[in-house]
C-alpha positions as CSV (number, residue, x, y, z in Angstrom):
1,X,28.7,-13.2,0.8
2,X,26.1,-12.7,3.2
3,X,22.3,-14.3,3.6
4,X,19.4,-12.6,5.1
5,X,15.9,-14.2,5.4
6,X,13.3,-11.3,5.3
7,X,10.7,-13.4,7.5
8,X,12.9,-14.9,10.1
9,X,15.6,-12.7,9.9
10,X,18.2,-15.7,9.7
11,X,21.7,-14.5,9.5
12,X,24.4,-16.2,8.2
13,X,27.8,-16.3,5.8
14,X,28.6,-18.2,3.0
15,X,29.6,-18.9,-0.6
16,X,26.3,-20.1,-2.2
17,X,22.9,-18.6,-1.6
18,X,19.9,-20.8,-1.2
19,X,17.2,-20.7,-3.1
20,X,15.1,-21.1,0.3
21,X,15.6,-19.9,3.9
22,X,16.7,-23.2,5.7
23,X,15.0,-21.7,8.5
24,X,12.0,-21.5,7.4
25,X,11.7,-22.1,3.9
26,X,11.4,-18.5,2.9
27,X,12.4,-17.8,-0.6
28,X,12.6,-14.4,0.6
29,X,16.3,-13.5,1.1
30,X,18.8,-11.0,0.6
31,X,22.5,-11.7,-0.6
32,X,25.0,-9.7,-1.1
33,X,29.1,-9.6,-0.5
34,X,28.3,-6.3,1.4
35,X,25.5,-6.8,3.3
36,X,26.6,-7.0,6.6
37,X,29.0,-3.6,6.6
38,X,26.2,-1.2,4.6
39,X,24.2,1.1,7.3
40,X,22.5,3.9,5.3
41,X,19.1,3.1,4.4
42,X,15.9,4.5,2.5
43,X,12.5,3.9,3.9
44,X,9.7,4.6,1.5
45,X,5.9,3.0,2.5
46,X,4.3,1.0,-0.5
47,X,1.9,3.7,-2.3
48,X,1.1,4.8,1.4
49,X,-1.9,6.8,0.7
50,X,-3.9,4.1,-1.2
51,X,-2.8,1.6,0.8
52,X,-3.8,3.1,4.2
53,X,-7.1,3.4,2.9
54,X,-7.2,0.0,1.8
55,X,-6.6,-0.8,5.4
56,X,-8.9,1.2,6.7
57,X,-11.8,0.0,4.2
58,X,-11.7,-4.0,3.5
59,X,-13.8,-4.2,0.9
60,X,-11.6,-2.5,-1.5
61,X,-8.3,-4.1,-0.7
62,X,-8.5,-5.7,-4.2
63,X,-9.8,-2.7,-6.2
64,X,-7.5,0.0,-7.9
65,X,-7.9,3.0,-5.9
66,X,-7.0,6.5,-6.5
67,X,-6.4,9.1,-3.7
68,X,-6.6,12.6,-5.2
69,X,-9.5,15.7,-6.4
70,X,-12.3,15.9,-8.4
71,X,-11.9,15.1,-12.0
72,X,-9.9,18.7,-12.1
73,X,-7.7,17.6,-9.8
74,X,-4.4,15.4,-10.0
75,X,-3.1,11.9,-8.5
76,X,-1.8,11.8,-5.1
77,X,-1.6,8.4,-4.8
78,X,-2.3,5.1,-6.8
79,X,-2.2,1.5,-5.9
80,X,-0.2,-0.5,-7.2
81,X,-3.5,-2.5,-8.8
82,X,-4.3,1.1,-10.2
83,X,-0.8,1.1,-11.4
84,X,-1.4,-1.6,-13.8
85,X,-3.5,0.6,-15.5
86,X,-0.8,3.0,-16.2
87,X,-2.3,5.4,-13.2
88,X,0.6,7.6,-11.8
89,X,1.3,10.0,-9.1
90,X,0.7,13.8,-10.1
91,X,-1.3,12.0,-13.5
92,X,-4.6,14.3,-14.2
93,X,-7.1,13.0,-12.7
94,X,-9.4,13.2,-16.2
95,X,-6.6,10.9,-17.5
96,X,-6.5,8.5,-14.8
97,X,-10.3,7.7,-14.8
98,X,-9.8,7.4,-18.5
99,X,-7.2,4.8,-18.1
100,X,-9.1,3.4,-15.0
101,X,-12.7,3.8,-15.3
102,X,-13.4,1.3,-12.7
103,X,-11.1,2.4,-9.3
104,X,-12.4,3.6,-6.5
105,X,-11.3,7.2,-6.3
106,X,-10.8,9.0,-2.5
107,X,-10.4,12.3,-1.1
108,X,-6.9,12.6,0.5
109,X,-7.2,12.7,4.7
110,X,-4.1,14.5,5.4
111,X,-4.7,14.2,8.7
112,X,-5.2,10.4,8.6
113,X,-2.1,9.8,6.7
114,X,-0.1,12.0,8.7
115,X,-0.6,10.3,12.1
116,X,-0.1,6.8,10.4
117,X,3.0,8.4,9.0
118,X,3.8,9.3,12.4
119,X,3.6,5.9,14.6
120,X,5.9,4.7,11.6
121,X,8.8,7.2,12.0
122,X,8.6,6.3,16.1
123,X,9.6,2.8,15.1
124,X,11.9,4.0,13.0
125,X,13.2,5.9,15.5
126,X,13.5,3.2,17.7
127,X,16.2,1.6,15.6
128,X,18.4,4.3,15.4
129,X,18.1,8.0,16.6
130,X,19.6,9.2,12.9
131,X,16.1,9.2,11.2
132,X,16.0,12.1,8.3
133,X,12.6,12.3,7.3
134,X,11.7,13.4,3.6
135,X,8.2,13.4,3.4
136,X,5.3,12.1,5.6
137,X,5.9,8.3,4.4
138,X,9.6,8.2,3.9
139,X,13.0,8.4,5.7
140,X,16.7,8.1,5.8
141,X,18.6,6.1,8.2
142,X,21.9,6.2,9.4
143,X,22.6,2.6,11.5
144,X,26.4,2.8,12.0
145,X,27.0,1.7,15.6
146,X,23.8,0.0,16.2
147,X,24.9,-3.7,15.8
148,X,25.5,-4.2,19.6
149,X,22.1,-2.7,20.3
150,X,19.9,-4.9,18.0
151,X,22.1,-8.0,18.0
152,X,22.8,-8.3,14.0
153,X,23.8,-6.1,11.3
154,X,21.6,-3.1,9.8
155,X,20.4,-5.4,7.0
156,X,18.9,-7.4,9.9
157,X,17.6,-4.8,11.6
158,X,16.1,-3.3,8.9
159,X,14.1,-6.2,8.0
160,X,12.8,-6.4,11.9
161,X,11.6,-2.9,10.8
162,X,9.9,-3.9,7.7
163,X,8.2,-6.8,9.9
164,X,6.9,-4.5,12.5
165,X,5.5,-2.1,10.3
166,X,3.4,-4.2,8.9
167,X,2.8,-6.4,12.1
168,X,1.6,-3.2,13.9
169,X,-0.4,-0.9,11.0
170,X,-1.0,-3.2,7.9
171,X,1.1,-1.4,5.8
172,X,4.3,-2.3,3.8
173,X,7.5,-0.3,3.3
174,X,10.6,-0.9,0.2
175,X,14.3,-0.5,1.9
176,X,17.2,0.7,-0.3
177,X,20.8,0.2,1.5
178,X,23.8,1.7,0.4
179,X,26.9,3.2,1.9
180,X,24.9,6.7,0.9
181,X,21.9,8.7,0.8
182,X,22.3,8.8,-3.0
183,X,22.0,5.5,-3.8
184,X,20.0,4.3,-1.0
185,X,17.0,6.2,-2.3
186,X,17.8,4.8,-5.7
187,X,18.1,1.5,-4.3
188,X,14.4,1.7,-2.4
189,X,13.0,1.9,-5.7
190,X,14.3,-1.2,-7.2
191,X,11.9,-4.0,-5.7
192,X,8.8,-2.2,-5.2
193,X,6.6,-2.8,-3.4
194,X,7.7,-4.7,0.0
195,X,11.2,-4.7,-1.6
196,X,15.2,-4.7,-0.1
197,X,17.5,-3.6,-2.7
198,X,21.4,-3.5,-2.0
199,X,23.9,-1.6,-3.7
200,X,27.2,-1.6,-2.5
201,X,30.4,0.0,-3.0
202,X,31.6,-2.8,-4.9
203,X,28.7,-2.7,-8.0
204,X,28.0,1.5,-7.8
205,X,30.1,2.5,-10.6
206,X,28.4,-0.4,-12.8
207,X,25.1,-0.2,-11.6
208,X,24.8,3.5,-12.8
209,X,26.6,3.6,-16.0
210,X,23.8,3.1,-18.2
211,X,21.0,4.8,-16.1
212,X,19.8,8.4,-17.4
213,X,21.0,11.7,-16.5
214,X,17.7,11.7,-14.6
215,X,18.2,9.3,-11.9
216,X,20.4,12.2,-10.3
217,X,18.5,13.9,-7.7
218,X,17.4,17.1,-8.7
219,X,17.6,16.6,-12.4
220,X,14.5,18.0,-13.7
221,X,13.4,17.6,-17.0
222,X,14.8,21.2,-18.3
223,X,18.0,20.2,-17.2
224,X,17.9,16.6,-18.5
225,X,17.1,18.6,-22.2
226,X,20.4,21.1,-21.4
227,X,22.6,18.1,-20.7
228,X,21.2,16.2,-23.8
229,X,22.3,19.0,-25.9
230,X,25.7,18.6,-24.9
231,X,25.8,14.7,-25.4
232,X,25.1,13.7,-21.6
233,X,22.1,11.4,-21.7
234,X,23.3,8.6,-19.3
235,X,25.6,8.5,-16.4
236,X,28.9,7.2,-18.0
237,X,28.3,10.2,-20.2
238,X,29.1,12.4,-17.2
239,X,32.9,10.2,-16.9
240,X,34.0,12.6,-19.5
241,X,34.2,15.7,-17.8
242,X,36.4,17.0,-14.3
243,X,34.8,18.3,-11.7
244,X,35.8,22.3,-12.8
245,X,34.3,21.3,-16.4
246,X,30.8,20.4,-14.9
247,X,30.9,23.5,-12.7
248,X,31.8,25.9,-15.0
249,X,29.2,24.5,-17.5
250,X,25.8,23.4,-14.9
251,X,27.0,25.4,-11.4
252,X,26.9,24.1,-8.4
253,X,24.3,21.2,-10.0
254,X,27.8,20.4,-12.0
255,X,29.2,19.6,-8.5
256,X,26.4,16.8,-8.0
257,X,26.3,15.7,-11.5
258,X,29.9,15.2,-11.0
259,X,30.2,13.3,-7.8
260,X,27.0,11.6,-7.9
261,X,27.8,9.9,-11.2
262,X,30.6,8.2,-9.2
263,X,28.9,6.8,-6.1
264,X,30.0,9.6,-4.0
265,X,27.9,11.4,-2.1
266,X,29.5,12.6,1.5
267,X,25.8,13.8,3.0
268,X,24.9,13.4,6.4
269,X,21.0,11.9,7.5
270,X,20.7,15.0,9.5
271,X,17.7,13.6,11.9
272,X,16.8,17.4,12.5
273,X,16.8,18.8,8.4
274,X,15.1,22.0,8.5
275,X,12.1,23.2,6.6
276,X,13.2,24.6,3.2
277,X,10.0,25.6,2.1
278,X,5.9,26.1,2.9
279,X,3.3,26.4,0.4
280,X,-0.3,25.8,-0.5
281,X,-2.1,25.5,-4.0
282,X,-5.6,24.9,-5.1
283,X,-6.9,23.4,-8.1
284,X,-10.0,25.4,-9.4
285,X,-12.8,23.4,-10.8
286,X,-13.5,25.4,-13.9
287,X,-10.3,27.2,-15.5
288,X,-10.2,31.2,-14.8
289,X,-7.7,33.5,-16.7
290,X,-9.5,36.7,-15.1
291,X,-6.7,38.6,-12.7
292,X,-9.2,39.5,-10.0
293,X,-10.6,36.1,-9.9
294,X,-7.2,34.6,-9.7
295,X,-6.5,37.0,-6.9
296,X,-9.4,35.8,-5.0
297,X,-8.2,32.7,-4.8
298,X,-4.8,33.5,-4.1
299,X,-5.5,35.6,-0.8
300,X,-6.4,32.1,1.3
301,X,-3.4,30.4,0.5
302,X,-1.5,33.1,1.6
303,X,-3.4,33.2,4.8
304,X,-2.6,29.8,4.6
305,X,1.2,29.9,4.3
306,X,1.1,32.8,6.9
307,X,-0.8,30.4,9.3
308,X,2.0,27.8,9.3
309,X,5.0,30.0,9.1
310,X,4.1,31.4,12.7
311,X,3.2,28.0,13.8
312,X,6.3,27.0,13.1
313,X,8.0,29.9,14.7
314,X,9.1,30.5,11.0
315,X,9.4,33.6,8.5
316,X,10.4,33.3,4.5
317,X,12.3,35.8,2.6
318,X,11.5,34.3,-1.2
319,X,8.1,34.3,-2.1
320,X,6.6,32.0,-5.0
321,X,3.7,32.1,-7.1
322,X,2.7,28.8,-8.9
323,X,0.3,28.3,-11.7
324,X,-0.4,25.3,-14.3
325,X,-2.2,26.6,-17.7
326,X,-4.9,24.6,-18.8
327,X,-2.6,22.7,-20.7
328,X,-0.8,21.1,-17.7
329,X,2.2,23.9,-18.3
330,X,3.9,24.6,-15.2
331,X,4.8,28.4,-14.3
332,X,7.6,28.9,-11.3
333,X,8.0,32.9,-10.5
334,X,10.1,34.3,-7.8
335,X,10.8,37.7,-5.8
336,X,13.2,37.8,-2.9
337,X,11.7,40.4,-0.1
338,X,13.9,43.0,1.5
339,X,13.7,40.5,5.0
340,X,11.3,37.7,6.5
341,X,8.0,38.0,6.6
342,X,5.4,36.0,8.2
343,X,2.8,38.3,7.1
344,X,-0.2,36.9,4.8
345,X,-0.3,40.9,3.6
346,X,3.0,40.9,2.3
347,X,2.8,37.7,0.9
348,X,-0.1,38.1,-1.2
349,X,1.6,41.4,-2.0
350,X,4.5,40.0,-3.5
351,X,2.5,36.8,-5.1
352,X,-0.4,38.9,-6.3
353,X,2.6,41.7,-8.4
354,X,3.9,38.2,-9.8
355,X,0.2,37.2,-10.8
356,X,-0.3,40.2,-12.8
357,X,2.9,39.7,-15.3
358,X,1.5,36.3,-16.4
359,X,-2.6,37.1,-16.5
360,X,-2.2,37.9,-20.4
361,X,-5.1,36.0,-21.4
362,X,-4.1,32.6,-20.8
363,X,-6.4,30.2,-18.3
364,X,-5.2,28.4,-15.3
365,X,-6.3,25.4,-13.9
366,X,-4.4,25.7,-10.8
367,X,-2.5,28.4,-8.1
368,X,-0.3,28.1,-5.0
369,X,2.0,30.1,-3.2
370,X,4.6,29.6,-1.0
371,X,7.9,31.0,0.6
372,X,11.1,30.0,0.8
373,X,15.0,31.1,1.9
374,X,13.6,30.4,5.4
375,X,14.5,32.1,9.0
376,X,13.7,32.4,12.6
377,X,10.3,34.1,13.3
378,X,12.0,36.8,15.2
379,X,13.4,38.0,12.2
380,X,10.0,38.6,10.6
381,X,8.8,42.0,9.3
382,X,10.8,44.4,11.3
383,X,10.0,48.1,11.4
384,X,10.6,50.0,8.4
385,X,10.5,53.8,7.8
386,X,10.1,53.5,4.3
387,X,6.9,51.1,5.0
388,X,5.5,52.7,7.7
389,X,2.0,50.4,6.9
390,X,3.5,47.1,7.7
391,X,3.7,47.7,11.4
392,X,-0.5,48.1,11.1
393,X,-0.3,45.1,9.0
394,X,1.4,43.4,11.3
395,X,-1.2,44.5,14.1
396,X,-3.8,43.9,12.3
397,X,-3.1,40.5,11.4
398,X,-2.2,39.2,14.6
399,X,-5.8,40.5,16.0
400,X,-7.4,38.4,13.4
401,X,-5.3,35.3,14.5
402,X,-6.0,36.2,18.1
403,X,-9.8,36.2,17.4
404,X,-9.4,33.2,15.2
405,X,-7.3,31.1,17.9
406,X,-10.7,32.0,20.0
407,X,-13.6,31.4,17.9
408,X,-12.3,29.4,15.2
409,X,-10.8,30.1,11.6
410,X,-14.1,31.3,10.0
411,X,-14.7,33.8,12.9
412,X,-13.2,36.7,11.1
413,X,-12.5,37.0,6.6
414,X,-11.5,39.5,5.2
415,X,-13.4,40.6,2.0
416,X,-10.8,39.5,-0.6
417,X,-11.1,35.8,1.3
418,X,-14.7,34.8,-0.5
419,X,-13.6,32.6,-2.9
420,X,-16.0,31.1,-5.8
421,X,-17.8,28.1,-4.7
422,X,-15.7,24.6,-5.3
423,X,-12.6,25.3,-5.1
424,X,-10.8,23.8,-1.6
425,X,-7.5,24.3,-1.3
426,X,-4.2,21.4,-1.0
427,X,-1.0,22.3,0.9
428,X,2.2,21.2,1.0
429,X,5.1,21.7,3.4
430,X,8.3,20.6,2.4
């Protein structure tokens, strides 16, 4: 058995843990008969948005907050006072004022949250090079090897980490540590906020047994309904079946569900995990169902996506159109592209043929596209006899970025760009 005093970072052996560090009188310790041979960790900041406008703002450190849009838009972010209230992540934002009448509700500051997400992952990265990050305010971390270098176990130097975070930006992060990325990220969700759960290889097989299907990463909920059909509603349900048997019956997600369920999960934290996917949606402020409308909308987003595929020296060969009904239904539709593009032309294109199969009447609250399947810019939109347009496209296109990289992004629009009035779009990069 091990000991670990969060606030101190005392270090020591032994049979029976303290109630108290006898450091410092602590009660906040960590014991476990694994503690000091785990080294893959999950960093995930305490409800970062909320909280790092709670830093930024004093006076409403004690009020529930809400980052997100207009009363048509959704949660980004609650507090964890909001919380109380049953606010949640991704909750309409109609239904959280309704649960929360009183909380202070902010406009998300990308911008602002990603620099403070930033100077976090540097620290990070100054505990081990192996940081994998998953969004802006979460990471993995691989820590085998560092012991020399910080003196003391991972466990020890994760909690050093913890400490600096919120020494040097006033914010507070949960650590989950495991032997694997699976269950670290499981384990960061235990002790929320300013939590450090432990799950070793010792407890993994009991600790999931009686969890749901849906604690398996990627497990959405039409798969959870699939495997509930066939009996599977928790993980010991998954025991039952070989490997071949999950495969055959769920595909390569049969592979996961299969290894996963065991405490097995041989994934690297790749510090240099490429971009699967860019996007960007809107949320409209009165619902439209009207196809050209819809289109209107759609045009700046692909502009949009465009934008940050060349920045990133990127091109995508699957594009995706999203749209939520007015009922909060989610619609997902798909079309692979003959190669990469990184043009805004053809991805409207392809987003605005996938628009017109679902504008049958029904009114949207919401659009986005995106691409996916991604590839190096140089293998964007070669020449193609059959398309012997796209090469204007293509110069037409990068004269508007030229003029725009000169005068700014509202020097040149096209037509189909004027948008109705309200209606700003989010993005997402993932």
């Amino acid at each position: 058995m091990s000991h670990l005093c969060r606030d101190c970072l005392w270090v020591e052996p032994g049979d029976a843990p303290p109630e108290r560090c006898p450091q410092c009188a602590s009660p906040r310790l960590v014991v476990h008969p694994e503690l000091s041979e785990l080294a893959i960790a999950h960093i995930d900041c305490d409800a970062f948005y909320a909280n790092v406008e709670k830093r930024d703002n004093p006076a409403i450190r004690e009020k529930p907050v809400i980052v997100g849009g207009g009363r048509r838009g959704v949660v980004a972010a609650a507090c964890y006072v909001a919380r109380l209230y049953g606010v949640r992540s991704a909750m309409p934002m109609f239904k959280a004022l309704k649960a929360c009448p009183d909380a202070v509700v902010i406009r998300p500051d990308m911008a602002k949250y990603k620099e403070a997400g930033q100077r976090i992952r540097g620290l990070m990265q100054e505990a081990t090079p192996l940081v994998e990050p998953l969004s802006i305010d979460e990471a993995f971390l691989d820590l085998r090897g560092t012991e020399a270098l910080h003196g003391g176990p991972p466990a020890r130097t994760l909690a050093a980490l913890a400490l600096r975070i919120e020494q040097a930006f006033d914010l507070t992060v949960s650590i989950g540590l495991s032997y694997n990325k699976f269950l670290a990220k499981i384990a960061s969700d235990l002790d929320k906020p300013r939590g450090f759960a432990v799950i070793g290889r010792g407890e993994a097989r009991q600790f999931l047994a009686d969890r749901p299907v849906g604690i398996v990463w990627g497990v959405g909920k039409a798969l959870q309904r699939a495997l509930a059909r066939d009996g599977i509603l928790t993980i010991r349900d998954l025991w039952r079946y070989e490997d071949a048997a999950l495969a055959a019956r769920y595909g390569a997600m049969g592979h996961r569900l299969y290894h996963f369920s065991r405490g097995e999960d041989e994934r690297r934290v790749e510090p240099d995990a490429p971009t699967k996917s860019i996007s960007a949606e809107t949320t409209f402020e009165t619902d439209l169902s009207d196809q050209s409308a819809l289109a209107r909308e759609l045009w700046p987003l692909c502009e949009t996506v465009a934008r940050r595929l060349k920045r990133s020296a990127l091109a995508g060969r699957t594009v995706t159109l999203k749209l939520k009904t007015r009922d909060f239904q989610l619609l997902t539709r798909r079309q692979r592209l003959s190669d990469p593009t990184q043009l805004a032309e053809r991805i409207f294109e392809a987003a605005g043929s996938l628009l017109a199969r679902e504008c049958d009447g029904r009114r949207f609250r919401l659009i986005g596209a995106g691409v996916s399947d991604l590839a190096d810019g140089a293998e964007a939109d070669p020449p193609n006899l059959l398309e012997p347009e796209r090469a204007h496209a293509a110069r037409v296109e990068q004269a508007i970025d030229r003029v725009r990289d000169k005068l700014g992004p509202e020097a040149i629009v096209k037509g189909r760009a004027f948008t109705a009035p309200g209606n700003k779009p989010d993005s997402a990069e993932d």
